[in-house]
DSSP file (Angstrom, degrees, kcal/mol; ACC not computed):
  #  RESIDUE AA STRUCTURE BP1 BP2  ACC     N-H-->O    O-->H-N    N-H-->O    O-->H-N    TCO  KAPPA ALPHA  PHI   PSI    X-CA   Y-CA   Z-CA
    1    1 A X     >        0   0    0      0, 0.0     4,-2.0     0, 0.0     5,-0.1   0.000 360.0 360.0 360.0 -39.0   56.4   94.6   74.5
    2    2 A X  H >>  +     0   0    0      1,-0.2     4,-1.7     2,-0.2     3,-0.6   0.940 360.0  62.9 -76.8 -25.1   58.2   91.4   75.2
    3    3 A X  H >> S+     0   0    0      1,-0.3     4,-2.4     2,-0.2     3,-0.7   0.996 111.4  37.8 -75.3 -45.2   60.9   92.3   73.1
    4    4 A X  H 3> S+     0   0    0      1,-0.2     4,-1.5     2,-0.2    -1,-0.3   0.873 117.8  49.5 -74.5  -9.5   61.6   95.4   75.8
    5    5 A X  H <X S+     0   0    0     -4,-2.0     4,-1.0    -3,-0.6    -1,-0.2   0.588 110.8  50.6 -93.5   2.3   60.6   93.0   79.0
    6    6 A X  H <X S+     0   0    0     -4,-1.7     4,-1.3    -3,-0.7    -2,-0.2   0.733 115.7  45.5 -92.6 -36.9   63.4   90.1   77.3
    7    7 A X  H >X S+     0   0    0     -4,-2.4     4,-7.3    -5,-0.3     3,-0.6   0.982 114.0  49.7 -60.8 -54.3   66.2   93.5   77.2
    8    8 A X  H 3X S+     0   0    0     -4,-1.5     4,-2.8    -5,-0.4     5,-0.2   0.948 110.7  45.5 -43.9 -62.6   65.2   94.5   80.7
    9    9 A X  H 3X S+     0   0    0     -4,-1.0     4,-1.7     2,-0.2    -1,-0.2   0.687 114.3  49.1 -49.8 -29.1   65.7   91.0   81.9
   10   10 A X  H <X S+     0   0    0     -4,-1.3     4,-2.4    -3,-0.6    -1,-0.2   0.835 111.6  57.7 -40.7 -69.3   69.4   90.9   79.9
   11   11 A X  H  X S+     0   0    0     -4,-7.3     4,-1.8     2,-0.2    -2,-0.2   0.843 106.0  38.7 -42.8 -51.8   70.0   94.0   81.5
   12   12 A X  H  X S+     0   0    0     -4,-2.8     4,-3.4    -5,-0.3    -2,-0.2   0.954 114.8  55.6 -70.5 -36.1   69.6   93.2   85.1
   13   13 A X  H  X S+     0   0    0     -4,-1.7     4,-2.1    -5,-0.2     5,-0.4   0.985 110.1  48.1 -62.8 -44.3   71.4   89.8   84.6
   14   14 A X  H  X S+     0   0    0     -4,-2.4     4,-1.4     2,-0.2     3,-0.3   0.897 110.5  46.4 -30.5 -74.0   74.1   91.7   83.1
   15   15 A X  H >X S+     0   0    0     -4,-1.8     4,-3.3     1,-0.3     3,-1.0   0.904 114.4  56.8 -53.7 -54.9   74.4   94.4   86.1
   16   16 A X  H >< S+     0   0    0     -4,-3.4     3,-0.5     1,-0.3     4,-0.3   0.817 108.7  37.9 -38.8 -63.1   74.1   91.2   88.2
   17   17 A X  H 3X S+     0   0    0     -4,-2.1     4,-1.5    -3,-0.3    -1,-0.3   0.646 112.0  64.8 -56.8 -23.3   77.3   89.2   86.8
   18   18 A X  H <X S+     0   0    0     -4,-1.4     4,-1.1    -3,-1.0    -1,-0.3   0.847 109.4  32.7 -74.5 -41.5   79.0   92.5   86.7
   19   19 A X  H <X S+     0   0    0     -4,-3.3     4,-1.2    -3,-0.5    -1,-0.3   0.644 111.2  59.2 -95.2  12.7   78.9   93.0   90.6
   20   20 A X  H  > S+     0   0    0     -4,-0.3     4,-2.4     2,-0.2    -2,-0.2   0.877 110.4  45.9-106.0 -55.9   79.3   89.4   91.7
   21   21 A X  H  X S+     0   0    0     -4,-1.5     4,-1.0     1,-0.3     5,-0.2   0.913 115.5  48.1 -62.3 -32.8   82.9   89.5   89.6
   22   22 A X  H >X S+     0   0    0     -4,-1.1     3,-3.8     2,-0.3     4,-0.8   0.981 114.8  43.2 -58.1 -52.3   83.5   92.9   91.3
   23   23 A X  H 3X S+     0   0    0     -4,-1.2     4,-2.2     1,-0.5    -2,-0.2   0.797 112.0  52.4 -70.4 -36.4   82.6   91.2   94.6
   24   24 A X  H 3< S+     0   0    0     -4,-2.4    -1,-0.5     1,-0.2     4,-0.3   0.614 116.2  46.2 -64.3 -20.0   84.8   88.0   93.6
   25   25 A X  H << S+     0   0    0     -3,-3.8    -2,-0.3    -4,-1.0    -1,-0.2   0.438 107.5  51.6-126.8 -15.2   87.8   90.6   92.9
   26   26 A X  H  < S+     0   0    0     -4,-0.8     4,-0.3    -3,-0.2    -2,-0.2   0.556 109.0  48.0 -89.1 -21.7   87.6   92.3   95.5
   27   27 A X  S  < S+     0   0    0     -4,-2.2    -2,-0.2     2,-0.1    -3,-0.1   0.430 109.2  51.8-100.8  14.1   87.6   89.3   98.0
   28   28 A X  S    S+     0   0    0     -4,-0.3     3,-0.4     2,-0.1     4,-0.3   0.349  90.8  76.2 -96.3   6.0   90.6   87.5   96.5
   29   29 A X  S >  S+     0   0    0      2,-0.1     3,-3.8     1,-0.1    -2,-0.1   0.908  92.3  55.2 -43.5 -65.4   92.2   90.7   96.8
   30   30 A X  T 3  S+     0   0    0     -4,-0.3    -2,-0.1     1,-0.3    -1,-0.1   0.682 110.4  42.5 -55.1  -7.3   92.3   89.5  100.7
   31   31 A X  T 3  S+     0   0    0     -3,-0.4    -1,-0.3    -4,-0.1    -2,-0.1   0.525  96.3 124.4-106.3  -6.4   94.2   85.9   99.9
   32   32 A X    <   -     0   0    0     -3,-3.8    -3,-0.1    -4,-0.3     0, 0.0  -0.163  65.1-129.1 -78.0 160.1   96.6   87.6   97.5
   33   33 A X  S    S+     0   0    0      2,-0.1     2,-0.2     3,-0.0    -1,-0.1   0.753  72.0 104.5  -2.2 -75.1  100.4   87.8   97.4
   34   34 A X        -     0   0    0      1,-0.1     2,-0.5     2,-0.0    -2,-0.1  -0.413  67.0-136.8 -54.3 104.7  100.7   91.0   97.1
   35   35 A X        +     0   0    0     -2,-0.2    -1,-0.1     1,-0.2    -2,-0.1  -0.511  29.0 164.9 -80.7 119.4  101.6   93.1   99.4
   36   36 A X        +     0   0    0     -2,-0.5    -1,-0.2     2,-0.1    95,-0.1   0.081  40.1 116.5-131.9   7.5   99.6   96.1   99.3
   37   37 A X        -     0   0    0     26,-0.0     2,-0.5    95,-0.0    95,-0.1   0.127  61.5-127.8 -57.6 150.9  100.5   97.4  102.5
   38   38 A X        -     0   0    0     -2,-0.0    95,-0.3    93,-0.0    -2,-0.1  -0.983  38.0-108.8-127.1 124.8  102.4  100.8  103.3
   39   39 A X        -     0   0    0     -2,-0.5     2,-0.5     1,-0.1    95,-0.0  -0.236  28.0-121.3 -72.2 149.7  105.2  100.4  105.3
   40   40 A X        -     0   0    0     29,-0.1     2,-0.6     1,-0.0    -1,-0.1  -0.654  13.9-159.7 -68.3 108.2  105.2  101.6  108.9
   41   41 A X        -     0   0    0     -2,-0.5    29,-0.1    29,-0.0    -1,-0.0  -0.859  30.4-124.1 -81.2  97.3  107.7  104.0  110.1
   42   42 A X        -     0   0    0     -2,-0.6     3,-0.1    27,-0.1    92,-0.0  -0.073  27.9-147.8 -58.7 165.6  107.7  103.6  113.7
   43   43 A X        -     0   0    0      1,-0.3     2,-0.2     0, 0.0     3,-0.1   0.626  31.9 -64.8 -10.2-167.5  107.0  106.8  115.9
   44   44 A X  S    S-     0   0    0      1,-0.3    26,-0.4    26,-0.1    25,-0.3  -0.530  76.3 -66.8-109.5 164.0  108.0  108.0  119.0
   45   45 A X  S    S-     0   0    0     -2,-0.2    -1,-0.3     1,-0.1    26,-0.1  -0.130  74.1 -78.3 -57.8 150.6  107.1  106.3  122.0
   46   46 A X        -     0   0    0      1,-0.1     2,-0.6    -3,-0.1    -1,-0.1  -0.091  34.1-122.3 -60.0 171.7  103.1  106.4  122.7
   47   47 A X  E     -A   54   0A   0      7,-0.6     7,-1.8    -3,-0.1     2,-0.4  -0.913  33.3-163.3-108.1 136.6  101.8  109.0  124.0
   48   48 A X  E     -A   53   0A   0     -2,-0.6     2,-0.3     5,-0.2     5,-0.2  -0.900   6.5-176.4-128.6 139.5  100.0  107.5  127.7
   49   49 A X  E >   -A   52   0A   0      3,-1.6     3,-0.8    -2,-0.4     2,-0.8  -0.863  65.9 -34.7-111.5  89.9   97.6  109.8  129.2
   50   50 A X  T 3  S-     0   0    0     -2,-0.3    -2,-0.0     1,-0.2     3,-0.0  -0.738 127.7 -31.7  93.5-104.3   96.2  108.6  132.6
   51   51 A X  T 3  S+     0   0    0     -2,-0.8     2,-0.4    -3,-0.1    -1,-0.2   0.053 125.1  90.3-123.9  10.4   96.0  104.7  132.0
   52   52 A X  E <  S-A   49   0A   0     -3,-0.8    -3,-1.6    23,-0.1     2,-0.6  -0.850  75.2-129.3-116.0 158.2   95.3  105.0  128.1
   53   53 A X  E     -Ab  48  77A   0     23,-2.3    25,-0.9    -2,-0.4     2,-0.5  -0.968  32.9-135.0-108.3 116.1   97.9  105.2  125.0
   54   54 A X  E     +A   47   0A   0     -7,-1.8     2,-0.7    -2,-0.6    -7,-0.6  -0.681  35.5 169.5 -52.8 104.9   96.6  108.6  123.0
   55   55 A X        -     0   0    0     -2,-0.5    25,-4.7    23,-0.2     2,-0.3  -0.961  25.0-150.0-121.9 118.0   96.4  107.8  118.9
   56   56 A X  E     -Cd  67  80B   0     11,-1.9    11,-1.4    -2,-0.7     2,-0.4  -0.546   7.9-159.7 -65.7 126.6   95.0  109.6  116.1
   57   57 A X  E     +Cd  66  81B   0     23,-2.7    25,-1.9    -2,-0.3     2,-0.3  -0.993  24.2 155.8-118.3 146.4   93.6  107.8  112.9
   58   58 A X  E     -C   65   0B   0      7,-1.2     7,-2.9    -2,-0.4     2,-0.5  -0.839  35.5-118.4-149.0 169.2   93.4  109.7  110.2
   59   59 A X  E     -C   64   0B   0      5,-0.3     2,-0.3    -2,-0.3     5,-0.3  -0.945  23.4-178.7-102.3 147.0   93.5  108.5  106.4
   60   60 A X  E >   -C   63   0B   0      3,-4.8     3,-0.7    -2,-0.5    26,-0.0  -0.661  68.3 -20.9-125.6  88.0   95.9  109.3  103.7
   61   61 A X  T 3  S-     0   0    0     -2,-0.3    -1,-0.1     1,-0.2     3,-0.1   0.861 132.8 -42.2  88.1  22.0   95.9  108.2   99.7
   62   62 A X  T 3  S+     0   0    0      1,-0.2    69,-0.5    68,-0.1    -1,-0.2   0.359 121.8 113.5 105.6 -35.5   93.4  104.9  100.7
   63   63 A X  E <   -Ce  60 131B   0     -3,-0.7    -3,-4.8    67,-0.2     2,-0.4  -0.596  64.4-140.6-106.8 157.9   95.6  104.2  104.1
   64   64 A X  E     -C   59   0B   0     67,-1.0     2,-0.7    -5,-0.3    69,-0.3  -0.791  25.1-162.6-102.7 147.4   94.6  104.5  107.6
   65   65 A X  E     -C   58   0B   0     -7,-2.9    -7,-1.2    -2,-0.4     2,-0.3  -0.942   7.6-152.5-144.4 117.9   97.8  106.0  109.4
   66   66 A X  E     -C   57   0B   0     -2,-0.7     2,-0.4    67,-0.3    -9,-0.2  -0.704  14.5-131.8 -84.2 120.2   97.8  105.6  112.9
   67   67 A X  E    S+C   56   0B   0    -11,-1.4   -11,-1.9    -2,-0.3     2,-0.2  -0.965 105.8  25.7-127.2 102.6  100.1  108.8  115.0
   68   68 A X  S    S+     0   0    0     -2,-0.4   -23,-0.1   -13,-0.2     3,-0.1   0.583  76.7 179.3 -28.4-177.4  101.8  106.6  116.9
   69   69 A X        +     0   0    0    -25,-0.3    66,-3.9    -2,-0.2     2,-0.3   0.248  61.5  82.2-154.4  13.4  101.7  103.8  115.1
   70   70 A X  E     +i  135   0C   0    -26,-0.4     2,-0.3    64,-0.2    66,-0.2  -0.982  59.7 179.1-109.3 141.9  103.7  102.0  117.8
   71   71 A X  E     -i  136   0C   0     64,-4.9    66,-1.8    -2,-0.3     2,-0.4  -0.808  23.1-131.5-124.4 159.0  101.6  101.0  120.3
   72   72 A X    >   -     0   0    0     -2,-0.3     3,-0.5    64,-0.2    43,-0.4  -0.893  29.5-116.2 -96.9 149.5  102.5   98.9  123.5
   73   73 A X  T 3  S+     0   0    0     -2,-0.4    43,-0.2     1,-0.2     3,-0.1  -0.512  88.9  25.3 -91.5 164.7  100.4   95.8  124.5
   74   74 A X  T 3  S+     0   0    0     41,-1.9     2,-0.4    -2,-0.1    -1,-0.2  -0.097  94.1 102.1  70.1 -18.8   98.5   95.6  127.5
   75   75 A X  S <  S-     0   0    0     -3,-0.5    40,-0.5    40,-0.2    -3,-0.1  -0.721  84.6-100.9 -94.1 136.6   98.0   99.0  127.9
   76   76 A X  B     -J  114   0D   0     -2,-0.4   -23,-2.3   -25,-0.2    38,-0.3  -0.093  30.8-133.0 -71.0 161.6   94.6  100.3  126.9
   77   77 A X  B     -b   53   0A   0     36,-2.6    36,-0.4   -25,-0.3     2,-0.3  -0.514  15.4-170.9-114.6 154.2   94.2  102.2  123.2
   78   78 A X        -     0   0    0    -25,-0.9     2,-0.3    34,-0.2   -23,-0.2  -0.375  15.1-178.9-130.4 140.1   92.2  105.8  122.9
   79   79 A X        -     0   0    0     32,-0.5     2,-0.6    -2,-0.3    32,-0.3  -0.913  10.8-168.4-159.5 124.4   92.1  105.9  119.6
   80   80 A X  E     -d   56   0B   0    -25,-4.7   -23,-2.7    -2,-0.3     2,-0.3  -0.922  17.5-141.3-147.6 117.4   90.2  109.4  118.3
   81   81 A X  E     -d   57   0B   0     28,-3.3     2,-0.5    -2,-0.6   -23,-0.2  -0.561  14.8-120.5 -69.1 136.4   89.4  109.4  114.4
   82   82 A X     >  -     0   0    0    -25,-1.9     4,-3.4    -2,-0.3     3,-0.2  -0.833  15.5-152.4 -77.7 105.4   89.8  112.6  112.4
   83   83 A X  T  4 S+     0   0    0     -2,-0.5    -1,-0.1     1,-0.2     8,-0.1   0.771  81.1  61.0 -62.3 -12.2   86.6  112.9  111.3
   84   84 A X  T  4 S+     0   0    0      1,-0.2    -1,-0.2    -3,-0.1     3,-0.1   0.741 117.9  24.1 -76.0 -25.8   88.1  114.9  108.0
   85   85 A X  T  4 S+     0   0    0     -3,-0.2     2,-1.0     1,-0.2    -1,-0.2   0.751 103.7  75.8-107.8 -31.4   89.8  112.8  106.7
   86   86 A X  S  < S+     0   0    0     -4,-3.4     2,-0.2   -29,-0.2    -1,-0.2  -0.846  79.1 162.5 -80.9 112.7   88.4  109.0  108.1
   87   87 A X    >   -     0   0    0     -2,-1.0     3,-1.0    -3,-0.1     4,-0.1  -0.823  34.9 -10.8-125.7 160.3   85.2  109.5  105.3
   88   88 A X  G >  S-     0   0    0      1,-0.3     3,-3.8    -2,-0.2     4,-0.3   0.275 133.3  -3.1  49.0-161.5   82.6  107.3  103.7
   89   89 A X  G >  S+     0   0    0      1,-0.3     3,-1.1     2,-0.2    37,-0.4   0.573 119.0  82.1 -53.6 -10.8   83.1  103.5  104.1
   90   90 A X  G <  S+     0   0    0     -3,-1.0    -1,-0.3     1,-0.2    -2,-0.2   0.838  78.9  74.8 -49.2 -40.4   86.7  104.2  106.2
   91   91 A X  G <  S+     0   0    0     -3,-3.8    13,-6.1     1,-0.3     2,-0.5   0.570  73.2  85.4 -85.6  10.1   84.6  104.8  109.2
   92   92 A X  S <  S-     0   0    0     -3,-1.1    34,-1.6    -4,-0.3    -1,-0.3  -0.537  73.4-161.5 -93.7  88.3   83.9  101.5  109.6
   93   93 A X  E     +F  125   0B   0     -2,-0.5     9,-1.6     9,-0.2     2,-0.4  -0.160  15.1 173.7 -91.1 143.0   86.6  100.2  111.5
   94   94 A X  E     +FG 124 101B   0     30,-2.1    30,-0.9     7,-0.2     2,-0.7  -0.910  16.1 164.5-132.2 116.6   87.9   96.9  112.0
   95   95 A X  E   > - G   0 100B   0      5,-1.6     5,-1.9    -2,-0.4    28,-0.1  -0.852  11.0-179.5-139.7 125.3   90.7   95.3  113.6
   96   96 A X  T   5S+     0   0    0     -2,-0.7     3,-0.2     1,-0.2    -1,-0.2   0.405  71.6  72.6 -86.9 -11.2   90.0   92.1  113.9
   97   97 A X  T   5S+     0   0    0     25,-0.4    -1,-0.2     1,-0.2    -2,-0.1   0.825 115.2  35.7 -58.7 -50.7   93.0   90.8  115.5
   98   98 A X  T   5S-     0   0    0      2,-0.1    -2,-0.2     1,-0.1    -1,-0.2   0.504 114.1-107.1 -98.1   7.6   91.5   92.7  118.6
   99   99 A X  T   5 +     0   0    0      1,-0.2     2,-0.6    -3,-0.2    -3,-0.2   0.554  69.8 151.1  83.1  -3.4   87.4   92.3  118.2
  100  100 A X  E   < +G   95   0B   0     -5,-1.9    -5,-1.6     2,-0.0     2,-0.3  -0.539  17.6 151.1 -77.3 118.2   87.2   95.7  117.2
  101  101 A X  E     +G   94   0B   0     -2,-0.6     2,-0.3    -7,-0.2    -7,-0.2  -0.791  14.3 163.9-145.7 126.2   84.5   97.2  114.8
  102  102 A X        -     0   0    0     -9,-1.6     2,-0.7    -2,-0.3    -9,-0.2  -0.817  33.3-154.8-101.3 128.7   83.3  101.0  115.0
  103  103 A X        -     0   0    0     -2,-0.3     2,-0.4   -11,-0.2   -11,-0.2  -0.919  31.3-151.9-103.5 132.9   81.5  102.9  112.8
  104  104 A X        +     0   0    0    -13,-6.1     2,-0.3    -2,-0.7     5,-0.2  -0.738  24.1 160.4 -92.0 160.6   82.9  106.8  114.0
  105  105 A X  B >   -K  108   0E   0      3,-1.4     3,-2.6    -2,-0.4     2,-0.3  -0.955  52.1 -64.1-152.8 171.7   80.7  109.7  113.6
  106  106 A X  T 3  S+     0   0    0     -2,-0.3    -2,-0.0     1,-0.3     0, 0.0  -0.594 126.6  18.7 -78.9 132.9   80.6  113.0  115.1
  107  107 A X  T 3  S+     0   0    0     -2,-0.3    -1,-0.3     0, 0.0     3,-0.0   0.160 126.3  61.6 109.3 -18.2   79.8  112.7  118.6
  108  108 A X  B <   +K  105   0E   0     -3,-2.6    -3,-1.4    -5,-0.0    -2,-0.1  -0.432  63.0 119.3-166.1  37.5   80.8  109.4  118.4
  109  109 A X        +     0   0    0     -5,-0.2   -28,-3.3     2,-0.0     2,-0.3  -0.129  39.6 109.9-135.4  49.2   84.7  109.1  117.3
  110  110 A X        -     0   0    0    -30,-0.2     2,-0.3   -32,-0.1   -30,-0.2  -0.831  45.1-158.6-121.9 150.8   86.6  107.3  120.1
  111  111 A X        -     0   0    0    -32,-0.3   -32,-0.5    -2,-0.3     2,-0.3  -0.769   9.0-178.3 -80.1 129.6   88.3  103.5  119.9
  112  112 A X        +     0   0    0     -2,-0.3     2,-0.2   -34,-0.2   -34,-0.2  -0.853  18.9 123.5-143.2 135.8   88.8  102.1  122.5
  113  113 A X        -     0   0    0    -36,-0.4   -36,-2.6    -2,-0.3     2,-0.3  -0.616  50.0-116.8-156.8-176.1   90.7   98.0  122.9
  114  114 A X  B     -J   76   0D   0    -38,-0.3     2,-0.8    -2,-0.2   -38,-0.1  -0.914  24.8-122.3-151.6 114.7   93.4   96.9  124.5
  115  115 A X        -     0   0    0    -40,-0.5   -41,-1.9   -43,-0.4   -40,-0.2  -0.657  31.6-179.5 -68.7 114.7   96.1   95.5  122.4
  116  116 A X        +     0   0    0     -2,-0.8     2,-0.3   -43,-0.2    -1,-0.2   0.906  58.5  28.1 -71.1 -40.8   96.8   91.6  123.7
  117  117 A X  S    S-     0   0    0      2,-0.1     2,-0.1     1,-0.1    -1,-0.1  -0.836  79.1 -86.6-141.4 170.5   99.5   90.5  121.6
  118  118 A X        +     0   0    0     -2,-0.3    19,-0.2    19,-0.1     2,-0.1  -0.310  62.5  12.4 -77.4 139.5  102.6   91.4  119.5
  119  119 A X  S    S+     0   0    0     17,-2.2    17,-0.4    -2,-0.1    15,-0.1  -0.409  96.2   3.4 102.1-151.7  103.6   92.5  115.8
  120  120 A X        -     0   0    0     -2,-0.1     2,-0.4    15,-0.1    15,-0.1  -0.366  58.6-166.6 -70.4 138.7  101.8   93.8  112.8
  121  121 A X        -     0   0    0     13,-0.4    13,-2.1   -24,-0.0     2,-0.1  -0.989  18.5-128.0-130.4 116.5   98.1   94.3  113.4
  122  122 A X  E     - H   0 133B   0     -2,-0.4   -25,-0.4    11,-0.3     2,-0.2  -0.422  17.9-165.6 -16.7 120.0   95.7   94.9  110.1
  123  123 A X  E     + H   0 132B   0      9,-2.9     9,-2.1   -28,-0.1     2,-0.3  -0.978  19.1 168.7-124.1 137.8   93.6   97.9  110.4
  124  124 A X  E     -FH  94 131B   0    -30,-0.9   -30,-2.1     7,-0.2     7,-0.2  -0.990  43.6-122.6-154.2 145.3   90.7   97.8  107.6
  125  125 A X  E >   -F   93   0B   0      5,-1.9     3,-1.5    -2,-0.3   -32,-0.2  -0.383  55.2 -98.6 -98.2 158.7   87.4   99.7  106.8
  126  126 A X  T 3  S+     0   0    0    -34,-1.6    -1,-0.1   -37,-0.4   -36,-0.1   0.972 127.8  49.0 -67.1 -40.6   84.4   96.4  106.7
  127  127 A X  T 3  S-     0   0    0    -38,-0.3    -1,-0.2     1,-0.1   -37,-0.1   0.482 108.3-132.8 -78.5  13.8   85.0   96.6  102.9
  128  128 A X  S <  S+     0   0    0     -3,-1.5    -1,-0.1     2,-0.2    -2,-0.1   0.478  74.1 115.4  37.6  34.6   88.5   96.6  102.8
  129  129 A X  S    S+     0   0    0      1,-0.1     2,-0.2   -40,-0.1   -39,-0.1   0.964  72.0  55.1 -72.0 -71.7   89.1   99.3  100.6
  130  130 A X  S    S+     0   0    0    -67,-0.1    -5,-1.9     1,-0.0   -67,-0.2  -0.653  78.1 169.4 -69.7 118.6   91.0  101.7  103.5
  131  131 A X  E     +eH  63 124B   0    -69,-0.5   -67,-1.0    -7,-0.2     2,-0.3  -0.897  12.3 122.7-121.3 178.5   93.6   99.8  104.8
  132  132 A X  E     - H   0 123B   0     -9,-2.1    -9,-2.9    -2,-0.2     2,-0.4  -0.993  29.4-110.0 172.6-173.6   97.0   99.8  107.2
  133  133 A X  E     - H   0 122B   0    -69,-0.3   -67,-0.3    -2,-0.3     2,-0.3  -0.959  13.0-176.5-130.9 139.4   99.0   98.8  109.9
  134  134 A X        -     0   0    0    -13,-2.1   -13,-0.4    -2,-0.4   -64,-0.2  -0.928  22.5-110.8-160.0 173.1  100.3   99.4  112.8
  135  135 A X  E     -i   70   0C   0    -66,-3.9   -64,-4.9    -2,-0.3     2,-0.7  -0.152  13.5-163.8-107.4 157.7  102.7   97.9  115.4
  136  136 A X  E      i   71   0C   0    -17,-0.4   -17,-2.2   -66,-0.2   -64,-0.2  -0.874 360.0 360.0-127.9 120.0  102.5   96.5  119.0
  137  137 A X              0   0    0    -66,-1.8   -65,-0.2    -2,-0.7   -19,-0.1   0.312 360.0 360.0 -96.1 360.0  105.2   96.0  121.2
């Protein structure tokens, strides 16, 4: 009997060290070099409806891709997720340059910020597996 409650204990410490390295590799992911990034190819000008700039988020491959995905600042963002593609831990969105985090759902799958300032803006699911960019003018 101890010998199978000394394996158990083996076991969990194992499983343990095994996710604290994931969790260690997966946040020095965020300091690295590497750019891991998919470059932006702007759009067409946004699309403004009333007083708001219309965008789709959608995911592709891992990336969030923003339609446009030039945005102009000061005017306020609509941003309306495709729920069919933004799945699993992607629908909780963050860009943190602008104080935004959402989780979308159906019923429930509008953005809305106002970009303040210029250039490449990080868009990133809270585990920062789905990521992307896009730009503000």
């Amino acid at each position: 009997m101890d010998k199978i409650i000394r394996n158990v204990i083996i076991f969990a410490v194992t499983i343990l060290l095994i996710a604290g390295i994931a969790i260690v590799l997966v946040m020095s992911n965020n300091g690295s070099s590497v750019d891991n990034t998919v470059p932006v190819i702007p759009d067409k000008d946004p699309v403004l409806t009333g007083e708001y700039q219309d965008v789709k988020l959608s995911v592709s491959g891992g990336t969030y891709i923003l339609t446009p995905s030039v945005l102009k600042k000061d005017i306020p963002v609509r941003m309306e997720a495709d729920l069919s593609t933004v799945r699993g831990c992607a629908r909780d969105v963050v860009i943190s340059a602008f104080g935004v985090r959402k989780y979308v759902k159906t019923g429930d799958n509008i953005i809305t910020f106002t970009p303040t300032k210029t250039g490449t803006i990080n868009i990133a699911c809270s585990m920062n597996m789905y990521r992307g960019t896009f730009t503000v003018e």
